[in-house]
MDTraj code that builds the backbone (N, CA, C; nanometers):
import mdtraj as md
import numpy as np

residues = "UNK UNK UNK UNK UNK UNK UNK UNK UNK UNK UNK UNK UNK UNK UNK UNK UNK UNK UNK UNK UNK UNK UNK UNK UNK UNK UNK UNK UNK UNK UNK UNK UNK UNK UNK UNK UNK UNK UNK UNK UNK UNK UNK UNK UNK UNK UNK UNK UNK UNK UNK UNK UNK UNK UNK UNK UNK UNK UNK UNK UNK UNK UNK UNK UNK UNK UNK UNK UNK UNK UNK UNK UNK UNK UNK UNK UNK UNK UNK UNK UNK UNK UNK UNK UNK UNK UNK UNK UNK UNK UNK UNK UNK UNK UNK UNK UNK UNK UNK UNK UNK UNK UNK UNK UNK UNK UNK UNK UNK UNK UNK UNK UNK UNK UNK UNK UNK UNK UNK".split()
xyz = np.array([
    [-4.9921, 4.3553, 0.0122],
    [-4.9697, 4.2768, 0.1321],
    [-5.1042, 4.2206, 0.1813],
    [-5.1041, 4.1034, 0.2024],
    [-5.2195, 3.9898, 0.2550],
    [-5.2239, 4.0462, 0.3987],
    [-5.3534, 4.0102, 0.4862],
    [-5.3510, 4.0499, 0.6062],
    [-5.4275, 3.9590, 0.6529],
    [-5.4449, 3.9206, 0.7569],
    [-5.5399, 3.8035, 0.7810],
    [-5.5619, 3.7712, 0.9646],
    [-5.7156, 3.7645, 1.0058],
    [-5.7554, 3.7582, 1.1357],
    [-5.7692, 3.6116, 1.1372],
    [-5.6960, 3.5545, 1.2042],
    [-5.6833, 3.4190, 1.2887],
    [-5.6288, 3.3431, 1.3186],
    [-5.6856, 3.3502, 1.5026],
    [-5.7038, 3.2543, 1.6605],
    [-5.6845, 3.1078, 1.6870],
    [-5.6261, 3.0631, 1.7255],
    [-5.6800, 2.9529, 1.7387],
    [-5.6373, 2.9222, 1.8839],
    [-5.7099, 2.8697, 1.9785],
    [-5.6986, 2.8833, 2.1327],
    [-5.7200, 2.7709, 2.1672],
    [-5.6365, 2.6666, 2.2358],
    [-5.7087, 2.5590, 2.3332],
    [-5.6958, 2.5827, 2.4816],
    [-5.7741, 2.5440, 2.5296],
    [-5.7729, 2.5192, 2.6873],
    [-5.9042, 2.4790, 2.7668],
    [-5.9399, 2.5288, 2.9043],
    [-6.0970, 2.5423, 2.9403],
    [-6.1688, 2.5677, 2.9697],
    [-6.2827, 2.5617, 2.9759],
    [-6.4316, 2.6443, 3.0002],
    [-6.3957, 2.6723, 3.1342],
    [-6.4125, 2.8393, 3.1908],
    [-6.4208, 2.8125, 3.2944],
    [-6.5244, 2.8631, 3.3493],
    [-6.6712, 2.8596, 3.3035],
    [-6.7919, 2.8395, 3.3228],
    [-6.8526, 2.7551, 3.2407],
    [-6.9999, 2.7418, 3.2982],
    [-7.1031, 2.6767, 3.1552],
    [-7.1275, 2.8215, 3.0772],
    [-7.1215, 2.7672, 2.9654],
    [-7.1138, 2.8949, 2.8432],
    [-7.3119, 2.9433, 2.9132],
    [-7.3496, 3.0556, 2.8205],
    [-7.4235, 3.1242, 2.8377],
    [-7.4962, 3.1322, 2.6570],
    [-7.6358, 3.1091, 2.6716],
    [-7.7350, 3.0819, 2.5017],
    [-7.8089, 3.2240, 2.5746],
    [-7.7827, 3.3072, 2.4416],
    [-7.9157, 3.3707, 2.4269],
    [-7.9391, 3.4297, 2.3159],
    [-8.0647, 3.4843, 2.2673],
    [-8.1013, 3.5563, 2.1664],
    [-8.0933, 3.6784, 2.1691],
    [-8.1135, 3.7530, 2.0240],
    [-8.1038, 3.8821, 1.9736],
    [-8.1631, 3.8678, 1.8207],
    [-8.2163, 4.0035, 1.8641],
    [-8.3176, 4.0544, 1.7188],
    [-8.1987, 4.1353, 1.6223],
    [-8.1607, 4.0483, 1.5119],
    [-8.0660, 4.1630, 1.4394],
    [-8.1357, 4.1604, 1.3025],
    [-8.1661, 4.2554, 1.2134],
    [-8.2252, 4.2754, 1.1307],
    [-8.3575, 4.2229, 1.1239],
    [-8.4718, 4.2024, 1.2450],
    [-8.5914, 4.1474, 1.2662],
    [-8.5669, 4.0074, 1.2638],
    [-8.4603, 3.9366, 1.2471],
    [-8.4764, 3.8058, 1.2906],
    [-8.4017, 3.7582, 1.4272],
    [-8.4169, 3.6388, 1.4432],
    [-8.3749, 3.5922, 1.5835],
    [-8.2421, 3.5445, 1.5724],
    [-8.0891, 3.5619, 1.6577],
    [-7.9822, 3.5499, 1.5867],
    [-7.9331, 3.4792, 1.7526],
    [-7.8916, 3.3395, 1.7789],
    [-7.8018, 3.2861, 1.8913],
    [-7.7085, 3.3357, 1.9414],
    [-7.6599, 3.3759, 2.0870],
    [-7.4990, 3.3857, 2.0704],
    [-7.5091, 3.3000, 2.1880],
    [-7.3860, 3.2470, 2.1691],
    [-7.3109, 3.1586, 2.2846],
    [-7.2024, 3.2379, 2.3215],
    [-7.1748, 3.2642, 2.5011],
    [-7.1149, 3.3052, 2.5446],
    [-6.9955, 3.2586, 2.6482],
    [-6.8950, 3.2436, 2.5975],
    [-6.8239, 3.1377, 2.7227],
    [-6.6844, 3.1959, 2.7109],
    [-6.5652, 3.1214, 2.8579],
    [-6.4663, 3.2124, 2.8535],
    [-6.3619, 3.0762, 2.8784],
    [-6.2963, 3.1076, 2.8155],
    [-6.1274, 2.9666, 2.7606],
    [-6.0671, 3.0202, 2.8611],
    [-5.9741, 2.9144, 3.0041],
    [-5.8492, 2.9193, 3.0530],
    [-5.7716, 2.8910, 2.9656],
    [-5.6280, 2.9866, 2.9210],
    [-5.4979, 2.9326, 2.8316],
    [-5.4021, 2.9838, 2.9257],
    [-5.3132, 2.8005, 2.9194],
    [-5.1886, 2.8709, 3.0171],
    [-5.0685, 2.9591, 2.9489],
    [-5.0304, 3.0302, 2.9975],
    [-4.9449, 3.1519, 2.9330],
    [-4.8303, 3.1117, 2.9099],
    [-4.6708, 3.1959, 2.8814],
    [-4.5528, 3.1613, 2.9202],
    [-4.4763, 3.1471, 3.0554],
    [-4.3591, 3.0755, 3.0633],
    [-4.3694, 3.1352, 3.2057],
    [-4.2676, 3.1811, 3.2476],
    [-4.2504, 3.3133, 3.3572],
    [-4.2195, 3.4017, 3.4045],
    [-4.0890, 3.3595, 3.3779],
    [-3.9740, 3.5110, 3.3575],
    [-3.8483, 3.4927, 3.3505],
    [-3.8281, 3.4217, 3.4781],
    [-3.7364, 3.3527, 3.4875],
    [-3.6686, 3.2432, 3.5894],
    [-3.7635, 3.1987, 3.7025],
    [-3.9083, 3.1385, 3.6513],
    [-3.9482, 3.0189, 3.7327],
    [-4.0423, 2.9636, 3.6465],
    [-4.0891, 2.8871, 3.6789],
    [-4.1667, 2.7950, 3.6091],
    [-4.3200, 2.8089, 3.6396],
    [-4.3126, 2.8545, 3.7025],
    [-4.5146, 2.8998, 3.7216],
    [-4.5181, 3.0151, 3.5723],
    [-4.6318, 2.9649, 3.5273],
    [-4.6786, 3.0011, 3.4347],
    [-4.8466, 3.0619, 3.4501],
    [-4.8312, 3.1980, 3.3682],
    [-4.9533, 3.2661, 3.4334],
    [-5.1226, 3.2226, 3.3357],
    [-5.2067, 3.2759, 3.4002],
    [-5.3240, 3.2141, 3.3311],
    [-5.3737, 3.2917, 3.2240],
    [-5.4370, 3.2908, 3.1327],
    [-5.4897, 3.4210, 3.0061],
    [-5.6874, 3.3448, 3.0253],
    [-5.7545, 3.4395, 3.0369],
    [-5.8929, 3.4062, 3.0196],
    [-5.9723, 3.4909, 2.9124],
    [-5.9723, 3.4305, 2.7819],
    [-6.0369, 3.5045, 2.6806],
    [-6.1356, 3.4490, 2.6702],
    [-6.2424, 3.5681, 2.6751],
    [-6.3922, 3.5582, 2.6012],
    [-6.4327, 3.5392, 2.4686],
    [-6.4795, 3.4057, 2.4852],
    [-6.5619, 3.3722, 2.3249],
    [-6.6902, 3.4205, 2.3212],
    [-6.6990, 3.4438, 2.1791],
    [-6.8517, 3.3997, 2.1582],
    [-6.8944, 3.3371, 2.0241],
    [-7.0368, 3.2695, 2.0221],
    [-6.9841, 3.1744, 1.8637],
    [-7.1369, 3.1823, 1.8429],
    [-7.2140, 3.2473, 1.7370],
    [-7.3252, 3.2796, 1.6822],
    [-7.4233, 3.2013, 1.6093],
    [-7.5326, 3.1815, 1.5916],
    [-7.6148, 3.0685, 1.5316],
    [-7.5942, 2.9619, 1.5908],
    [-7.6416, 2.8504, 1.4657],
    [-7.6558, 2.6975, 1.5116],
    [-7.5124, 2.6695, 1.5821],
    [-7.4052, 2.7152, 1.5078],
    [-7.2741, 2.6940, 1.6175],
    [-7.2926, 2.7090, 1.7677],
    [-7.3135, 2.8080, 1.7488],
    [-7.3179, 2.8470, 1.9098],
    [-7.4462, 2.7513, 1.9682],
    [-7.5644, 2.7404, 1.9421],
    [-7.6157, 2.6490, 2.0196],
    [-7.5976, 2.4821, 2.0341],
    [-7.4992, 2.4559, 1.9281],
    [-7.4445, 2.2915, 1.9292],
    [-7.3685, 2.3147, 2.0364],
    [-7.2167, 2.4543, 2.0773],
    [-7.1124, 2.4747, 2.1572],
    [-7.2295, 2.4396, 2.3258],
    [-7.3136, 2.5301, 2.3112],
    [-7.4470, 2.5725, 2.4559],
    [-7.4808, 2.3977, 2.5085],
    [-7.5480, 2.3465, 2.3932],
    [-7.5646, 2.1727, 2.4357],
    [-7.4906, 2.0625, 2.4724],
    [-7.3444, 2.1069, 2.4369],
    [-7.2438, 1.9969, 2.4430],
    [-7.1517, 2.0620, 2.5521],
    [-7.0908, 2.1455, 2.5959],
    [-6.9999, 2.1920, 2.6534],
    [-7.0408, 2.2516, 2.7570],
    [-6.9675, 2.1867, 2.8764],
    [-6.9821, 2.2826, 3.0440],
    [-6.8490, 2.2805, 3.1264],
    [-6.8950, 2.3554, 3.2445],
    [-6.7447, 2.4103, 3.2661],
    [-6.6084, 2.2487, 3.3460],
    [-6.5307, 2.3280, 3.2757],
    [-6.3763, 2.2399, 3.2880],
    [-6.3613, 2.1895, 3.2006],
    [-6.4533, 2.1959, 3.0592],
    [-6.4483, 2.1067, 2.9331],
    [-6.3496, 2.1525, 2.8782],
    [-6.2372, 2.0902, 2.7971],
    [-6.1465, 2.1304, 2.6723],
    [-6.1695, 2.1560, 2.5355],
    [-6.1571, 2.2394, 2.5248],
    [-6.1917, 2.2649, 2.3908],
    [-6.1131, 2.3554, 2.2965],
    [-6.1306, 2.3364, 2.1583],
    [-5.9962, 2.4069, 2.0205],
    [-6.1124, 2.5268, 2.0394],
    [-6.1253, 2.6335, 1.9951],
    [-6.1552, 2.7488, 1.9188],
    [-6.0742, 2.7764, 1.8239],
    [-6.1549, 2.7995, 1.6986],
    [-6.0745, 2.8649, 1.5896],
    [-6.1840, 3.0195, 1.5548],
    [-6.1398, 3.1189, 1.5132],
    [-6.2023, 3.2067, 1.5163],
    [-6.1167, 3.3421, 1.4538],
    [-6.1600, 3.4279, 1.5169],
    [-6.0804, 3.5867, 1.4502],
    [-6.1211, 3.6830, 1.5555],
    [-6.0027, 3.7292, 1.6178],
    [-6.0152, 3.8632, 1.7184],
    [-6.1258, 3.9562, 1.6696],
    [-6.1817, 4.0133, 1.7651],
    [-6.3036, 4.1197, 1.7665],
    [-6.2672, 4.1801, 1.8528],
    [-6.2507, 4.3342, 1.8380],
    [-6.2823, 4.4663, 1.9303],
    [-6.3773, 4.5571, 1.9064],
    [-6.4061, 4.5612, 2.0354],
    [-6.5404, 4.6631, 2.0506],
    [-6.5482, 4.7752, 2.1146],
    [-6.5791, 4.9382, 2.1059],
    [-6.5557, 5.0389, 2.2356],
    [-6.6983, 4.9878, 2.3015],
    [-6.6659, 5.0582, 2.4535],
    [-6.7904, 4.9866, 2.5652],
    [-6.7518, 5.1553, 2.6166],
    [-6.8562, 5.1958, 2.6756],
    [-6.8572, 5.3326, 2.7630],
    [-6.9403, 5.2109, 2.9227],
    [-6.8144, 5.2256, 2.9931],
    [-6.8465, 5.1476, 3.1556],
    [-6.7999, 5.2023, 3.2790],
    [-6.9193, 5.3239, 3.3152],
    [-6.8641, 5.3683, 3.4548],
    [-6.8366, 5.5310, 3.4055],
    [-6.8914, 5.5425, 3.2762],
    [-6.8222, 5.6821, 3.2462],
    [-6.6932, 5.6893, 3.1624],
    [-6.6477, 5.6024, 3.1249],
    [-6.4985, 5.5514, 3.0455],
    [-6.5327, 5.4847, 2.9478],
    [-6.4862, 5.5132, 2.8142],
    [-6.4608, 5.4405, 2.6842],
    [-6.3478, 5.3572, 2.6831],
    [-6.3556, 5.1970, 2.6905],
    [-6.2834, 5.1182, 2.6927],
    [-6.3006, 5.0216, 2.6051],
    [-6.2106, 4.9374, 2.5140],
    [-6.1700, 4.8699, 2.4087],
    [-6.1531, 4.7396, 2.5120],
    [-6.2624, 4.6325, 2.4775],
    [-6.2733, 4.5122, 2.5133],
    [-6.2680, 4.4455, 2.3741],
    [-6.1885, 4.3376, 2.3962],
    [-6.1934, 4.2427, 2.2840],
    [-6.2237, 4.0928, 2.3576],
    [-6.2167, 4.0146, 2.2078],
    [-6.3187, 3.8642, 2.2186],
    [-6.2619, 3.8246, 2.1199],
    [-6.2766, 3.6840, 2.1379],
    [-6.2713, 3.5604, 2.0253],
    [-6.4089, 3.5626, 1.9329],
    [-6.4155, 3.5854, 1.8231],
    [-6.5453, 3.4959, 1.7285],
    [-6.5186, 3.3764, 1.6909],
    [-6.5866, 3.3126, 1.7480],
    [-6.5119, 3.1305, 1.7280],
    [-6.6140, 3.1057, 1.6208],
    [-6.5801, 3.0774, 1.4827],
    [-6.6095, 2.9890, 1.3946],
    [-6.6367, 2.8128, 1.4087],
    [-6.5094, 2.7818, 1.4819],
    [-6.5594, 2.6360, 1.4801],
    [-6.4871, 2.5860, 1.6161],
    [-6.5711, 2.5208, 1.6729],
    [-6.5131, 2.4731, 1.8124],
    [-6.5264, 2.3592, 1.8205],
    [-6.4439, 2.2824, 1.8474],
    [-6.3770, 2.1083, 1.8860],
    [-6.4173, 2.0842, 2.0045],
    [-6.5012, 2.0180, 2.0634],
    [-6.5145, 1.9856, 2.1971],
    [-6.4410, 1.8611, 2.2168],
    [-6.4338, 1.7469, 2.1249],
    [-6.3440, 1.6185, 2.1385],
    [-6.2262, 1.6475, 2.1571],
    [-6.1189, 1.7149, 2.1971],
    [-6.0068, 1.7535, 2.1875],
    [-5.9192, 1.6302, 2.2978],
    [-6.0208, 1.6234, 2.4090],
    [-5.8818, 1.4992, 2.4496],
    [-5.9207, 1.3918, 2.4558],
    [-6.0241, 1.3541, 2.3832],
    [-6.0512, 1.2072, 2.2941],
    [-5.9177, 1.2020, 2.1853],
    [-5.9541, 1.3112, 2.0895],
    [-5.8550, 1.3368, 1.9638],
    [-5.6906, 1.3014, 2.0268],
    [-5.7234, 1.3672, 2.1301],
    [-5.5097, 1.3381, 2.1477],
    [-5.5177, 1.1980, 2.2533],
    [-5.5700, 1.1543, 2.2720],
    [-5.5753, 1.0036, 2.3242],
    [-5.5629, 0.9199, 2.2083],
    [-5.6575, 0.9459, 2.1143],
    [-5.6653, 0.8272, 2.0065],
    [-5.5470, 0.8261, 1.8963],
    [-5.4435, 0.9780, 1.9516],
    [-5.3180, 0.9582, 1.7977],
    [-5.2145, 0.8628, 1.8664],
    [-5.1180, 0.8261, 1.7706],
    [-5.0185, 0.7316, 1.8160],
    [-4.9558, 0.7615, 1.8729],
    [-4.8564, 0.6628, 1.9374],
    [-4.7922, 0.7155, 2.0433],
    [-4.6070, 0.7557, 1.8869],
    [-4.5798, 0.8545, 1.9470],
    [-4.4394, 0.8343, 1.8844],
    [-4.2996, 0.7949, 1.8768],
    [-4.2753, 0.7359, 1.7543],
    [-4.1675, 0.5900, 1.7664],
    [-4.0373, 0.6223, 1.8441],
])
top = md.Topology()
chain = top.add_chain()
for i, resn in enumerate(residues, 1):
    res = top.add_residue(resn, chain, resSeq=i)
    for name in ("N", "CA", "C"):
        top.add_atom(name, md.element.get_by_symbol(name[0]), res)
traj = md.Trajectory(xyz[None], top)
């Protein structure tokens, strides 16, 4: 049996992402840090639909093209693969997870402006 990690998320920044460095194996390694609004389903019998805010992050030259081009309310695709991590916060071992975004679309509503309209 095949098994396979991946995301793919649109929605939007709802900050300016966050650049910084880290020493991993003595070299210098980017991460970009930013967090996607996605609107959810919505609630048995009404139509408000709830919000989901997942944390990306997208490493190297990716991540600093995502840091230069993108600020908050921007739209954007993430494609990527779930990550969990344990965190000890406050005295408690807790399982936070994240997006690893591989490749991120910032043109996204250029892209759906410029397709056709349908017949």
């Amino acid at each position: 049996m095949i098994s396979k990690n991946h995301v793919t998320i649109i929605g939007r920044l709802t900050d300016n992402p966050t650049l910084r460095s880290l020493q991993i194996g003595g070299k210098p390694v980017s991460i970009c840090n930013f967090s996607v609004a996605v609107n959810g389903s919505p609630k048995k019998g009404s139509q408000e639909r709830s919000v989901e805010y997942i944390p990306v992050s997208v490493f190297g030259k990716r991540g600093e093209a995502v840091a230069a081009n993108v600020t908050k309310g921007k739209k954007v695709c993430v494609e990527g693969a779930l990550h969990f991590s344990k965190r000890e916060i406050e005295g408690k071992r807790i399982t936070v997870g994240e997006v690893r975004g591989h490749q991120v679309d910032w043109d996204v509503e250029r892209a759906a402006t410029a397709m056709p309209a349908a017949a």
